[in-house]
N, C-alpha and C positions, 0 to 999 in steps of 0.2 A: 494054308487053304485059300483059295481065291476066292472073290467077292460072290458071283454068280456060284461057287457051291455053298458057300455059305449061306446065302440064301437061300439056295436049292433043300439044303439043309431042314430050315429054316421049314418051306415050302410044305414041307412033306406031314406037318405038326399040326397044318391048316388045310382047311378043302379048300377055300377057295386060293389060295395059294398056290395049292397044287394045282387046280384048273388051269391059273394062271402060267406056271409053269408049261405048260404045254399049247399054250393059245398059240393059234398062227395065223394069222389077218388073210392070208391066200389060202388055207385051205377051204373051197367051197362051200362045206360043209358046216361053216360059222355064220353065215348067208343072213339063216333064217332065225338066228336067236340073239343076234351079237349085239342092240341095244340090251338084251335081256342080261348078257355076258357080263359087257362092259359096265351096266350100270352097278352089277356085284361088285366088282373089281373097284370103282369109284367110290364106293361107301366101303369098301373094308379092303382093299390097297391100293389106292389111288396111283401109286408107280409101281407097277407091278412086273416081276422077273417072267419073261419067257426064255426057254431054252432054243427056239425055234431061227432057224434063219442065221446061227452060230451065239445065237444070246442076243436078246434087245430089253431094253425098259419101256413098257407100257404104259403109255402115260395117258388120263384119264380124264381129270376135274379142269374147270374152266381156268381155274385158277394159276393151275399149274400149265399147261399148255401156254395161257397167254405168256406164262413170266419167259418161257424154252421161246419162242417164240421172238420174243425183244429182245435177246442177249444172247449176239452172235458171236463175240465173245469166248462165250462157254461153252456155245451150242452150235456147232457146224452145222450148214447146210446141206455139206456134201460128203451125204450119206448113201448105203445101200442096206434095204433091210428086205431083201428078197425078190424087189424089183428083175421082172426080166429085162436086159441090154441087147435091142434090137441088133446092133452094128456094133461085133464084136470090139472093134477098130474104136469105140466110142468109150472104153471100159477104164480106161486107166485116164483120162482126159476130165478136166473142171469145164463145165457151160458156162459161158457167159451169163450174168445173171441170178438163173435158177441155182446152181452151185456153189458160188460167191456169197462174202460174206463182208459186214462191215465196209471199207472204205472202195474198196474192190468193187462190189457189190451195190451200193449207193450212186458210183460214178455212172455204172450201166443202169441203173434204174434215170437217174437224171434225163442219162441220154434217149432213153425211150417213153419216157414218160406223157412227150407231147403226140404221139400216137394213140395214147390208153384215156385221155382226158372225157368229161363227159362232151365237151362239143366233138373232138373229135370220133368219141362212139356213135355219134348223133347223124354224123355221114354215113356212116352205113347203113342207117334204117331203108333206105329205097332197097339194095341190093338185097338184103334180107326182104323184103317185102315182096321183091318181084320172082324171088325163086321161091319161097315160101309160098305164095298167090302159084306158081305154075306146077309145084307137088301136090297141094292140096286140091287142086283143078283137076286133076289124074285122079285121085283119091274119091272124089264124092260121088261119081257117078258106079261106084263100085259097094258101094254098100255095108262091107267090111275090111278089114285089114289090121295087119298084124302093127303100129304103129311105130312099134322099135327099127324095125328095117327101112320100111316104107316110107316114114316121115322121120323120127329125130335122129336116124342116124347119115339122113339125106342133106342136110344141111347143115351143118358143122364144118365139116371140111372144106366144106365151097367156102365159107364163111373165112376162117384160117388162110386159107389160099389166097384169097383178096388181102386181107393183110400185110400177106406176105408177100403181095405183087408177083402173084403168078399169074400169067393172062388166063383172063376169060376162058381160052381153047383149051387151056390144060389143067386146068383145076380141077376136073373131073379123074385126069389120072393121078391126081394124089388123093381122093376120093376112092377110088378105085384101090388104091396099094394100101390105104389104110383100111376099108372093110376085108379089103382077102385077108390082110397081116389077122386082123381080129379074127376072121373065121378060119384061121387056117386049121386042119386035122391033124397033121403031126409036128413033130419039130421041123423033121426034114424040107416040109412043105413051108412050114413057119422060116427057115432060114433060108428060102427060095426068093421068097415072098419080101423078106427085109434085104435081102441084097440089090432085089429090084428097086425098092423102096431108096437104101442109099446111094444108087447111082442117081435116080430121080434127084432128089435133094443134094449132091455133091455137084450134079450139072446144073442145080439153079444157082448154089453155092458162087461156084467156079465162073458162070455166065454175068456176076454180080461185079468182080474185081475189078476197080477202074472205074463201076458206071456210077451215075448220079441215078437218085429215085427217091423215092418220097413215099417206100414201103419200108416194113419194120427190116424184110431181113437184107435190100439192097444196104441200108443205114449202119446195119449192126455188123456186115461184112467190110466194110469202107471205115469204119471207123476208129478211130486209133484210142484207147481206153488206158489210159497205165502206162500209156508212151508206146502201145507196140497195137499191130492190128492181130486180133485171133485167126488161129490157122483154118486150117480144111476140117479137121476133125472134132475140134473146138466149137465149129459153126454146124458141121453135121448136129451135135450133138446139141445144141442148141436148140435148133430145128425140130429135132425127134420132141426135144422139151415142150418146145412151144405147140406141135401140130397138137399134142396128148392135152396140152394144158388146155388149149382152145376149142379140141375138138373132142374127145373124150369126154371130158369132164360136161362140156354144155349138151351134147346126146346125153348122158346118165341123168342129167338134173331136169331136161326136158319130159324125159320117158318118168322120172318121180312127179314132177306137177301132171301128165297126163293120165295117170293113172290114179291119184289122186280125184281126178274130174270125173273119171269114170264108176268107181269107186261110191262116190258122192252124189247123186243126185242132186240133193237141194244146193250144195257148192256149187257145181255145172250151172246148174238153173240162175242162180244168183249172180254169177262172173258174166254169164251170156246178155242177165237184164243192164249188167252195168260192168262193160269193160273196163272202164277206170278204175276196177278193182284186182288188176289183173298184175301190175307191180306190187301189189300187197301180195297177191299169189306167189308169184315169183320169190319175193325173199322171205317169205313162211316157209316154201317147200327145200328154201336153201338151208336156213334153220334146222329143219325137223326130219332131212334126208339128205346129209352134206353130200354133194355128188364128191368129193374130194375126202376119203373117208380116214386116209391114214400116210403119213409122210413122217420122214426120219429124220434123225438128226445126229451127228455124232459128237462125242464130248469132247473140248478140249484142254479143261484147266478143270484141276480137283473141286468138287462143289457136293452139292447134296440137293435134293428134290421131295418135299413133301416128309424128311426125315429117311428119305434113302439114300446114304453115300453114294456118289457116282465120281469115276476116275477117267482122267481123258483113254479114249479108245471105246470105251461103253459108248453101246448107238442104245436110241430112242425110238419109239414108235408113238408120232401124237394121231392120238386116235381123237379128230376135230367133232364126229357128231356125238362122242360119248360128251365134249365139252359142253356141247348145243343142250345138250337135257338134263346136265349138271342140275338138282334139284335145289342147288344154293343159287341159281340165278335163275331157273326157270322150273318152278314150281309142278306145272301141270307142260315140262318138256315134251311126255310123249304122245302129246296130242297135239294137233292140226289145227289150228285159229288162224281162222282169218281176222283181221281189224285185232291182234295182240297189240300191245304198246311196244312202239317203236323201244328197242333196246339193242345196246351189241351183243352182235354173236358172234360166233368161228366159222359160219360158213363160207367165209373168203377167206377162212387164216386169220394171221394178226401179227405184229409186226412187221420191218422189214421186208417181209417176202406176201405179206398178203397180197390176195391176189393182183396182179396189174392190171389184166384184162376184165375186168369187174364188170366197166361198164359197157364193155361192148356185150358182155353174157346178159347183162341186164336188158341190152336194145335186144338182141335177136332172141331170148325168150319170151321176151316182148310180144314181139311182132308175130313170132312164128303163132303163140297162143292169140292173138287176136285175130290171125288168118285162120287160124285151125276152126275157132268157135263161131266165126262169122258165115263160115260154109258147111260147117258140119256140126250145130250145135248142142246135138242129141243121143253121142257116140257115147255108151255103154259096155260093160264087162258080158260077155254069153253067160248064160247061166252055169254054175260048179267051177268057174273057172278061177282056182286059186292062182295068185301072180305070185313067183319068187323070183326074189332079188336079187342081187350083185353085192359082194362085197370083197375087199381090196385096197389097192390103191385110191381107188375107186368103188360106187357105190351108186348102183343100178337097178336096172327091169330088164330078166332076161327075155322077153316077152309080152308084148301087151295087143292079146287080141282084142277086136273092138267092133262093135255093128252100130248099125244107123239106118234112117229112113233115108234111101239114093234117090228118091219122089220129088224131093224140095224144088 
């Protein structure tokens, strides 16, 4: 009998076992209860068996995520646990980086490291500042708006594209290919939509070999890592990593702090009388709404987790905000403090692959929320209007309508 039926076994003797048996991080439908889920599964199986996705281990407690997390080792990065692959061409290929592990892995962090540092996040504040200053300039004289479209999903991309040394003129069409890629209606339109997407990215790719530049992906293409330079598809896939990592992720964790605000009266009111409480904001709402909700791992050397056998091939699923409300390091997790004592969390990860671009997500949520409150300090939820969320990969607000006085 194999591990996963024996457990499966196992599973069927317990409810919450069984629940767990059938959790699946993409079905939608897990959205609106899964701090609820997860925190079950934390107090009474902290690595818990899903069948979902061809079998993964759910893993749960602070403890345990950090230890998967520092020991690359045992715990590959490069995993799949139900992720869709935009670019079919990208499926069977390791990314630079984000995929890599250990020695691999450390060489390209070294080499990009001097782009992610806090001074160098610190140059980005104008550009952030001055497209931030020219959405929210369109926005106030309109009274209401829905803020996930309108604002946190309008600045992310730009934001990535400058990183990535895409001119000014065209940063908007990969802004463009990544909201249609999100909204697209079917697959067919979805695999229209990412083909377009990989030509964009293969001709920045391809336009990079040879040149000098002083952006992350001119560097990363030019660079020779392990004695060899990464291919076309290697960097494709790279790319997909990084626009999702940069861009994705800082829209979801944006649209959590603003809705939070909205949410909140006297928090709004309080952040508006003193902005320089607004980096406390910022990594509360990373804490208590990881925009990065759930990433894999796959096993490669016999071990065990929390007192459950795992054998290389078993993949993982660390579920980071069930770590963030682990009620052994944070007591009163699922609540929203501002001024908590400074502690670590998982909302960047941890180990190895925590997040790199940390500090620039820090400068332009930043900045975006000190433009947003400076011109429109009084933006509100309509009345009955319940928000649901996003969860996944990723962990959002499908929706955040919003009103205000347009008089100011």
């Amino acid at each position: 009998m194999s591990q996963a039926s024996e457990l499966s076994g196992h599973d069927r003797t317990d409810p919450v076992r069984e629940r767990a048996r059938t959790f699946d991080h993409l079905d939608p439908a897990v959205a609106g209860t899964v701090h609820e889920v997860l925190g079950e599964f934390r107090r009474e199986c902290p690595v818990a068996h899903s069948e979902a996705h061809g079998g993964m281990f759910v893993v749960t407690r602070f403890d345990d995520l950090k230890h998967v997390a520092e020991h690359g080792e045992v715990f590959s990065s490069a995993a799949e646990v139900g992720a869709v692959v935009v670019a079919p061409e990208t499926g069977a290929v390791i990314a630079p980086l984000f995929e890599q592990d250990l020695a691999e892995h450390a060489a390209w962090r070294r080499h990009l490291q001097p782009f992610f540092t806090p001074r160098a996040a610190a140059t980005h504040t104008d550009y952030v500042r001055r497209v931030a200053r020219e959405v929210v300039a369109e926005l106030a004289p309109l009274g209401e708006a829905d803020l996930v479209p309108a604002l946190c999903a309008r600045i992310p991309p730009l934001v990535i594209a400058s990183l990535m040394g895409i001119p000014e003129p065209e940063r908007p069409v990969l802004a463009s290919l990544v909201h249609r890629l999100a909204g697209a209606g079917s697959e067919q339109e979805a695999a229209a939509v990412g083909q377009e997407y990989t030509e964009f990215l293969l001709a920045q790719i391809r336009s990079r070999r040879g040149k000098d530049g002083d952006d992350v992906l001119t560097s990363v293409v030019n660079s020779e890592i392990g004695g060899k330079l990464a291919g076309d598809y290697e960097l494709l896939k790279f790319a997909f990593l990084l626009v999702a990592a940069g861009n994705l992720t800082t829209t979801d964790q944006l649209a959590s702090i603003l809705l939070e605000l909205a949410q909140d009266p006297a928090l709004r009111a309080r952040v508006v009388a003193d902005p320089g409480l607004i980096p406390q904001l910022v990594e509360e709402s990373v804490r208590h709404e990881s925009a990065v909700a759930a990433t894999g791992r796959t096993v490669v050397a016999e071990t065990e987790l929390a007192g459950v056998p795992l054998r290389p091939g078993d993949r993982m699923l660390l579920t980071w905000g069930s770590g963030n409300r682990d009620e052994r390091y944070f007591p009163d997790g699922d609540e929203f403090r501002l001024g908590r004592p400074r502690k670590p969390h998982l909302g960047w990860g941890a180990g190895a692959h925590r997040c790199l671009g940390l500090h620039v997500a820090r400068v332009e949520l930043r900045v975006i929320c000190e433009e947003l409150l400076a011109a429109i300090p009084d933006f509100t939820l309509p009345p009955g209007f319940v928000p649901q969320r996003t969860y996944g990969v990723i962990r959002g607000v499908k929706a955040l309508p919003v009103v205000w006085s347009a008089d100011r």
